[in-house]
C-alpha positions as CSV (number, residue, x, y, z in Angstrom):
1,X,0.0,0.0,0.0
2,X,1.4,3.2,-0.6
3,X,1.8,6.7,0.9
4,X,-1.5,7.9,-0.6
5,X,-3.5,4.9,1.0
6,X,-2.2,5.9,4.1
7,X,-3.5,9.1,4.2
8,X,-6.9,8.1,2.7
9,X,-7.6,5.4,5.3
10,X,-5.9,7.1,8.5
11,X,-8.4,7.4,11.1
12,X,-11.2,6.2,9.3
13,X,-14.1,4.0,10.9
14,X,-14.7,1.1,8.3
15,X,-17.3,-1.4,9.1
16,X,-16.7,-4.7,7.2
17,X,-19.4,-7.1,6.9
18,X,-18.8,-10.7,6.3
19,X,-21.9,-13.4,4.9
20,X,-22.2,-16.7,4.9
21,X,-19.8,-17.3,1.6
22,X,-16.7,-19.5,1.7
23,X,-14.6,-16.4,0.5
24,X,-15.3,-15.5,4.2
25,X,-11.4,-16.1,5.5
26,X,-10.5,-13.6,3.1
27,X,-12.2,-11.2,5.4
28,X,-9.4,-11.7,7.7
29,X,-6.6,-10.7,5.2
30,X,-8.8,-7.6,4.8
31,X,-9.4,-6.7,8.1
32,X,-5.4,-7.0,8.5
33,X,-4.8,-4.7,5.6
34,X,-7.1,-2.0,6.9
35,X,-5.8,-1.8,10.4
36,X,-2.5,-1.7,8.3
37,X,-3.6,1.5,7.1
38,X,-4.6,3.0,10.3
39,X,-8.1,2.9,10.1
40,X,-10.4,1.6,13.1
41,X,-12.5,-1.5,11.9
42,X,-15.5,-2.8,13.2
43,X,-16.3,-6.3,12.1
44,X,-20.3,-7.4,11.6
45,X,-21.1,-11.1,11.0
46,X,-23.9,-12.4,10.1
47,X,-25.6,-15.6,12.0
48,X,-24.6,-18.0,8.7
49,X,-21.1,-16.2,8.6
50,X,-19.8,-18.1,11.7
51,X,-20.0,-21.3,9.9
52,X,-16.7,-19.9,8.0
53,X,-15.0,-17.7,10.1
54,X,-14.8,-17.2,13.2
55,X,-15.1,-14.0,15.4
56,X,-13.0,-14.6,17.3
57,X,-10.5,-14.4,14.5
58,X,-11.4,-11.0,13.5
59,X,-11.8,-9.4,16.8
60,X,-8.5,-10.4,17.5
61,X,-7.2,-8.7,14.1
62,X,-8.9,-5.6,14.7
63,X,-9.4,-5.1,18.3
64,X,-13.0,-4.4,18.1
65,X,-15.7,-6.9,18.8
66,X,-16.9,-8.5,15.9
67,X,-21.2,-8.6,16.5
68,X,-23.1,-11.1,15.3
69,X,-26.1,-11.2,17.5
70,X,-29.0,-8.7,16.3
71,X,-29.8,-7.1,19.4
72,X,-26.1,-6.1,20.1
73,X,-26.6,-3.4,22.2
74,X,-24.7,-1.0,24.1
75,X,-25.2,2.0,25.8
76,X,-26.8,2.9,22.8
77,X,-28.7,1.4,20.1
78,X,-25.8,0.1,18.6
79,X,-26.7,-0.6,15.1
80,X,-27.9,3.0,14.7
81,X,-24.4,4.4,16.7
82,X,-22.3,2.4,15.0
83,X,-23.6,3.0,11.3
84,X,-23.7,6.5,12.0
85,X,-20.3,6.9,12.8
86,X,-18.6,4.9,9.9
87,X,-17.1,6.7,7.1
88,X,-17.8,3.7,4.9
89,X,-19.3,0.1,4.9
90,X,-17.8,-3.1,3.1
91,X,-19.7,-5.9,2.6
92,X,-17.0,-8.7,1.8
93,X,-18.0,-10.9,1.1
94,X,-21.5,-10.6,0.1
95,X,-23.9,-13.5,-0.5
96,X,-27.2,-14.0,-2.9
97,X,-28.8,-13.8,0.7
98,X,-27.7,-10.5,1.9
99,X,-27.7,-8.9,-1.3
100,X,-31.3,-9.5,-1.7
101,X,-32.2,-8.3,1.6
102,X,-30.4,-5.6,1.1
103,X,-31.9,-4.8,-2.2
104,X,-35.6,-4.8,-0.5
105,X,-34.6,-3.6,2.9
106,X,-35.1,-6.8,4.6
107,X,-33.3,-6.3,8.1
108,X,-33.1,-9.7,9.6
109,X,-29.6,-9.8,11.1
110,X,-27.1,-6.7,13.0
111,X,-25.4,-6.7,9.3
112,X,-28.5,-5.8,7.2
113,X,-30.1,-3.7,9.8
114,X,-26.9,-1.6,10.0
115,X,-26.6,-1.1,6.1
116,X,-30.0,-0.1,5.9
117,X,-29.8,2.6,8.7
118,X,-26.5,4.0,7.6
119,X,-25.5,7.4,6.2
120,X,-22.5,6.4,4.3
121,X,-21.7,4.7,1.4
122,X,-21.6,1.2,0.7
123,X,-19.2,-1.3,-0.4
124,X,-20.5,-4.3,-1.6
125,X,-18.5,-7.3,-3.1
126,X,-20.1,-10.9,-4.2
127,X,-19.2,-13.9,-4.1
128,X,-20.9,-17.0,-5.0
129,X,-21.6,-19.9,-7.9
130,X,-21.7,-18.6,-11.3
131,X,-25.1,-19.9,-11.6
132,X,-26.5,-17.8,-8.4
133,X,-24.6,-14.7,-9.5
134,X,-25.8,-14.7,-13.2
135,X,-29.2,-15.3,-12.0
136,X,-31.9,-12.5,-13.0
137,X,-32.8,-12.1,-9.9
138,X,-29.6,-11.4,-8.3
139,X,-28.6,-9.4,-11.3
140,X,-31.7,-7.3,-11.1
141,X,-31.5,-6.9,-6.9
142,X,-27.8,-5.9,-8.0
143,X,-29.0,-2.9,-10.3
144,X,-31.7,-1.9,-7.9
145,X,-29.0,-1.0,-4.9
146,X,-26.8,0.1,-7.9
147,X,-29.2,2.8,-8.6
148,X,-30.1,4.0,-5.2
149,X,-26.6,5.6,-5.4
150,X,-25.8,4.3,-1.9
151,X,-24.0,1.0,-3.2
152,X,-21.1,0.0,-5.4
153,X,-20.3,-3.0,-6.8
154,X,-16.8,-4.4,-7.0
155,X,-17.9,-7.3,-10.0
156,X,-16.9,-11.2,-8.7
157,X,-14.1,-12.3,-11.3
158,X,-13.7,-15.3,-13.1
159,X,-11.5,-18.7,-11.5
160,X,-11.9,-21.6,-9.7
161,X,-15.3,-21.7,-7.8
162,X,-15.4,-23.5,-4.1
163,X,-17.6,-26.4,-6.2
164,X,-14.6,-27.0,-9.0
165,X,-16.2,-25.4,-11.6
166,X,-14.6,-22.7,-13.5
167,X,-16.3,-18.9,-14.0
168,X,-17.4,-16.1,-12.3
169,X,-18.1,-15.2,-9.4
170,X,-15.2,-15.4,-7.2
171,X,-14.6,-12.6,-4.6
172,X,-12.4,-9.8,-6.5
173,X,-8.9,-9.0,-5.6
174,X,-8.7,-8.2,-2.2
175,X,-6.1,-4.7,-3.5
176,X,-9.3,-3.9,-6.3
177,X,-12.0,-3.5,-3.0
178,X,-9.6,-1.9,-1.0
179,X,-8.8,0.6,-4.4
180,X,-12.9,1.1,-4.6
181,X,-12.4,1.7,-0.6
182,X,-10.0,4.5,-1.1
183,X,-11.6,6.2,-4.3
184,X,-14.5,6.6,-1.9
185,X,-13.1,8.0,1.2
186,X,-10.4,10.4,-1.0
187,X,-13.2,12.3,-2.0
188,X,-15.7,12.0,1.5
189,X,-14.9,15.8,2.9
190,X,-13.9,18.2,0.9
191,X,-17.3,19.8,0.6
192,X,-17.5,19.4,4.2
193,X,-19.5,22.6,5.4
194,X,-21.0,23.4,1.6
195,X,-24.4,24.1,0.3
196,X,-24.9,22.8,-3.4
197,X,-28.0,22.8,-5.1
198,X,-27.9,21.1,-8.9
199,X,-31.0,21.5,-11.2
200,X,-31.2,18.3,-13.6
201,X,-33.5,16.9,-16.4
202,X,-35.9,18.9,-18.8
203,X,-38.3,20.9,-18.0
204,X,-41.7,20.5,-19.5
205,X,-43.8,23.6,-20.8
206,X,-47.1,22.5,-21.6
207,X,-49.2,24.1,-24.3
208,X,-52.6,22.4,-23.2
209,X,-53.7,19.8,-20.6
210,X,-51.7,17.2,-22.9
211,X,-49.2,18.4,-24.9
212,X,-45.7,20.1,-23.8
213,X,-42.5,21.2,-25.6
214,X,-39.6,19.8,-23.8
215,X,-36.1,17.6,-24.8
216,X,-34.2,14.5,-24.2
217,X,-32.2,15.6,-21.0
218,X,-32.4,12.5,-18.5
219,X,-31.1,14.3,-16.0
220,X,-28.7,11.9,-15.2
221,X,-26.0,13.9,-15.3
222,X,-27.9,15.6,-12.4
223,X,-28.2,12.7,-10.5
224,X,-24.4,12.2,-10.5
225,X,-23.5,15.2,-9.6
226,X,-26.1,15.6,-6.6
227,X,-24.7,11.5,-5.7
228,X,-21.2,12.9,-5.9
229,X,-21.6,16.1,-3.3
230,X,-23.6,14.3,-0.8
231,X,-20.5,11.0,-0.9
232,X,-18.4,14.0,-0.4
233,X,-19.0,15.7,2.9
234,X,-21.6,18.2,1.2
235,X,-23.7,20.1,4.4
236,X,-26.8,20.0,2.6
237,X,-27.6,18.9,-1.3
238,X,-30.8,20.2,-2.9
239,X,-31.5,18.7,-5.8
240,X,-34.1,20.2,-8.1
241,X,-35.3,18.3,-11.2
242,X,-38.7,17.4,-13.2
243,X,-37.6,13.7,-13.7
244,X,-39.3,11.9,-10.9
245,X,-37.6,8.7,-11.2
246,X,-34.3,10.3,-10.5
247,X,-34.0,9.7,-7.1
248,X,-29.9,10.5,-5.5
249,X,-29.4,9.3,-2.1
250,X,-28.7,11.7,1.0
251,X,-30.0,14.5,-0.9
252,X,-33.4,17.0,-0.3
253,X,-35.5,16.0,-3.5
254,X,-37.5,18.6,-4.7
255,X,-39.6,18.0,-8.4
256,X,-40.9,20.6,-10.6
257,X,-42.5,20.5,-13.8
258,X,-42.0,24.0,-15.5
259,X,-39.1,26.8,-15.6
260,X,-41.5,29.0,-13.7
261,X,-41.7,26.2,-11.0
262,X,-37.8,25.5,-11.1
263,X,-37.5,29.2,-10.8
264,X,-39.7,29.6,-7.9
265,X,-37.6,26.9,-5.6
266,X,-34.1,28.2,-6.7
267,X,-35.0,31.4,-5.3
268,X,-36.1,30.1,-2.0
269,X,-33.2,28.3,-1.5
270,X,-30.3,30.8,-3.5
271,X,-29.2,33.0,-1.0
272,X,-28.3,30.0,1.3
273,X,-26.6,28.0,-1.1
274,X,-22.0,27.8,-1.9
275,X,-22.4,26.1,-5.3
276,X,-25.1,26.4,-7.8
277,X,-25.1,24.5,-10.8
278,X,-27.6,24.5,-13.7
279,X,-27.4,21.1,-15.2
280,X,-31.2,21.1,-16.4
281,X,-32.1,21.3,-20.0
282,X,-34.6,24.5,-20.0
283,X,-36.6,25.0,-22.4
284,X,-35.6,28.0,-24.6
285,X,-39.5,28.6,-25.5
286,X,-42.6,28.5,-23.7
287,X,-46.0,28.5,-25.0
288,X,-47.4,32.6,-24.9
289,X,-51.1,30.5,-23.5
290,X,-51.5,27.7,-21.9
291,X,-54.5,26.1,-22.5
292,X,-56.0,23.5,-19.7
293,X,-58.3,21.7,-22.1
294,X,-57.0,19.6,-24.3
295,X,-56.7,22.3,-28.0
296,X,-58.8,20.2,-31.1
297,X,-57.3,20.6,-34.5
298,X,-61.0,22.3,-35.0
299,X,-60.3,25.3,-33.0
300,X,-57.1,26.2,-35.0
301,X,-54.7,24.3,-33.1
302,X,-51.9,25.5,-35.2
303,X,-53.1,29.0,-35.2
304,X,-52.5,29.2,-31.3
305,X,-49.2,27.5,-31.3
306,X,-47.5,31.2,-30.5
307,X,-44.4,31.0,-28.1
308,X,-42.7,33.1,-26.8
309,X,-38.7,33.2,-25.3
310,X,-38.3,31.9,-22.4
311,X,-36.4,33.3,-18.8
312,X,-32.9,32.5,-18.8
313,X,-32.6,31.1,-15.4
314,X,-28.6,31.5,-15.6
315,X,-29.0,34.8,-16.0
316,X,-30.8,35.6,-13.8
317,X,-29.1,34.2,-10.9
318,X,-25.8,35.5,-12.2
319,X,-27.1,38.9,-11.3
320,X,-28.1,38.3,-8.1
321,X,-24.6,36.0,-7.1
322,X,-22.7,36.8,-4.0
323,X,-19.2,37.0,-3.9
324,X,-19.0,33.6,-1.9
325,X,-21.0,31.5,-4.5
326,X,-19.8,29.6,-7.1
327,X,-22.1,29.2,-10.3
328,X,-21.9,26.2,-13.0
329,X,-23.8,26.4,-16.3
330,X,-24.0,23.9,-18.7
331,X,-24.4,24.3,-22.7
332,X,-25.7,22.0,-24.7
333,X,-23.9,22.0,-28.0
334,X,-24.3,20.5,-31.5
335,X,-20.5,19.9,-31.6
336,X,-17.6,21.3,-29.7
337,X,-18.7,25.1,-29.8
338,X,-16.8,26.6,-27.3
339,X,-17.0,30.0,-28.7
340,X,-20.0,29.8,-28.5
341,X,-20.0,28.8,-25.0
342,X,-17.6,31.7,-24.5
343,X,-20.2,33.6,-25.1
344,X,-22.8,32.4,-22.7
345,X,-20.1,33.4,-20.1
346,X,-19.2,36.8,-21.4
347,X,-20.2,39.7,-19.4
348,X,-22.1,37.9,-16.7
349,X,-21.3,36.7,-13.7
350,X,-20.6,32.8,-13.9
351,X,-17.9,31.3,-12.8
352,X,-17.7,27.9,-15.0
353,X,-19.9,26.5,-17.7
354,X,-20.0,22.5,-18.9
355,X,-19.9,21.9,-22.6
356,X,-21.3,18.7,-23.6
357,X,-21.2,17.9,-27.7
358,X,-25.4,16.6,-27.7
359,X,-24.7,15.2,-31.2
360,X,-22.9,12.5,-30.8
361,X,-24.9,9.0,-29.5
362,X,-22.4,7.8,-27.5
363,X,-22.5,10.0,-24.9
364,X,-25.1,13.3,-23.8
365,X,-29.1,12.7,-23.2
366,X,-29.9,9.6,-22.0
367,X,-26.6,8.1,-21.8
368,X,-24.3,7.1,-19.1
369,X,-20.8,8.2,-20.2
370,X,-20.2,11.9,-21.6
371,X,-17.2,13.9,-22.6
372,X,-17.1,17.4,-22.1
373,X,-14.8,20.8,-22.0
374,X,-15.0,22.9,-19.3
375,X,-14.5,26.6,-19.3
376,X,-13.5,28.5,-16.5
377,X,-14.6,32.3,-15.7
378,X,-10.1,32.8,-16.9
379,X,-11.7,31.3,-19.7
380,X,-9.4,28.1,-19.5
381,X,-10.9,25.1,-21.5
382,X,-10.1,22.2,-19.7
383,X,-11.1,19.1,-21.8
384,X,-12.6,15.5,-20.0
385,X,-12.6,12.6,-22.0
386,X,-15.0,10.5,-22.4
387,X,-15.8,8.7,-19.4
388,X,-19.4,7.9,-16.9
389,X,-21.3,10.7,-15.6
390,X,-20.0,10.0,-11.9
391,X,-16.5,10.4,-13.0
392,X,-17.4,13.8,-15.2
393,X,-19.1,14.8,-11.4
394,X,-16.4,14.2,-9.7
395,X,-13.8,16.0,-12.3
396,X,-16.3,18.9,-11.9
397,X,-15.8,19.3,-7.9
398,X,-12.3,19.0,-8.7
399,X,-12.0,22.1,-10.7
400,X,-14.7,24.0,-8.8
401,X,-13.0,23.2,-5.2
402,X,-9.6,24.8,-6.9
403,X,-11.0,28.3,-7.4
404,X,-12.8,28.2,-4.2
């Protein structure tokens, strides 16, 4: 482990859970390499577990009491205590079992009951038969804790299976969780004591009681970037969108329909907030009437079809920034515009704008990976390849906690 690690892990409270998998001794050599690193580790079994490993054993590595026993209780309730303080969970290895329960908030055992109560994020590395692991319903509780935000997934590899068999599903490389451990924790407070609010997704402008104008933003981008402040320290997160499947953990949820609406919460929360940023797609046009009957191609439906241009929310709140705020704007561009973009920035007051190139298909609305260049208020163009939305987030915070 090197120098970095050693920094990363110092100090830090670590819970690492073990399930009922034969993969459970390599809990131990984890454990080891944690308290290695400085960090304090508490070790939760569950019942099934202690045909594997003993407690003992790990309690002895750590120098904490490994529980096992769902009403382990203290001087306070200790499954709520102890989640609360950890930096981070691991779950290595994790079974079928506890994956499911976790996925549907079962809470049968001190392991899954502390999981589900904690703040922090969550490790969570399987290991079972091929079979079980490439099972749809493991696979499908596997992308439902995936998409809470909470969880992440260091993938089983391939190699010889406790039954003889050759595939996947044995427990990953013990240095590959404790890398996923680290990329976690390097980033867990340095928004410590900031406000961010993030607007994501499109907004929808309707023209009658059916009909709206609005585009292909997901919002996921959104999502990422609200995940990313809350897994790194953030006071408070609000997260304003009109996509109401979008749903990042840790964070204050609020969902609008219209600019007027997304408007109308930005300002109540504005002058409270460090970081602003204006991922949404907003609708450049808004219908000059809005009809709440449904408009028949009778009545001259084409006839009313009269818009008008919509508020420029980054505007706006450029004018009314304080000096200790930090605005983000993105622009959505049919290739690599940047004067454009340039442009969007001149004369007003914010402090770094997102391009993202909306015609290409691999990357943009809808998808999971973009590439983007971002320009700094110095008007430096700092370019990130193409990569997943969390890892444009976290490039993001990067730049924006340099000129803070």
């Amino acid at each position: 482990m090197n120098d970095e690690y050693n920094l990363i892990f110092k100090n830090k409270k670590i819970i690492v859970g073990v399930t009922a998998s034969i993969a459970a001794y390599k809990a131990a050599e984890i454990c080891s390499n944690l308290v290695k690193l400085n960090s304090e580790v508490f070790p939760v079994l569950t019942p099934n577990s202690l045909n594997f490993i003993s407690p003992l054993t790990l309690s002895s590595i750590t120098g904490n009491k490994a529980i096992f026993k769902q009403f382990e209780n203290e001087s306070k309730i200790y499954h709520i205590s102890l989640s609360h303080q950890a930096d981070i969970i691991l779950i290595a290895p994790a079974t079928a079992n506890t994956i499911s329960k976790l996925a549907n908030g079962i809470c049968d055992n001190f392991l899954t009951t502390t999981v589900i109560s904690s703040l922090c994020p969550v490790v969570v590395a399987p290991a079972m038969n091929e079979a079980m692991y490439l099972n749809n319903e493991i696979l499908n509780n596997i992308l439902k804790m995936t998409q809470t935000g909470k969880y992440f997934i260091v993938e089983p590899q391939k190699g010889r299976l406790a039954c003889g068999q050759e595939g996947i599903g044995k427990l990953a490389d013990i240095e590959k969780i404790i890398e996923k451990l680290a990329d976690l924790l390097k980033f867990k407070n340095d928004l410590k004591g900031k406000k961010v609010l993030i607007t994501a997704g499109a907004t929808r402008e309707f023209i009658d009681s059916v009909r709206y104008i609005s585009n292909l933003s997901s919002g996921k981008m959104g999502f990422e970037l609200a995940q990313e402040a809350y897994f790194r320290g953030a006071q408070k997160v609000i997260f304003i969108t009109s996509n109401k499947s979008l749903k990042p953990y840790g964070v204050e949820l609020i969902y609008v329909q219209n600019t007027e609406q997304m408007l109308d919460k930005i300002n109540k929360y504005f002058n409270d907030v460090d970081i602003i940023i204006m991922a949404a797609a907003v609708s450049d046009v808004v219908p000059e009437t809005k009809y709440d009957y449904k408009l028949k191609k009778s009545d001259g439906l084409i006839s009313k079809l009269i818009f008008k241009e919509n508020i420029n929310i980054l505007n706006y709140i450029s004018e009314r920034k304080k000096p200790n705020q930090f605005i983000v704007g993105f622009s959505a561009e049919s290739g690599e515009n940047i004067e454009n973009t340039k442009n969007k920035m001149s004369g007003k007051n914010i402090d770094m704008m997102v391009l993202n190139d909306i015609s290409r298909s691999d990357i943009g609305f809808e998808s999971d990976f973009n590439e983007v260049i971002i320009i700094t208020k110095d008007f430096k163009e700092i370019k990130i390849e193409k990569s997943r939305k969390r890892i444009i987030a976290r490039n993001i915070y990067n730049i924006i906690l340099n000129y803070l």
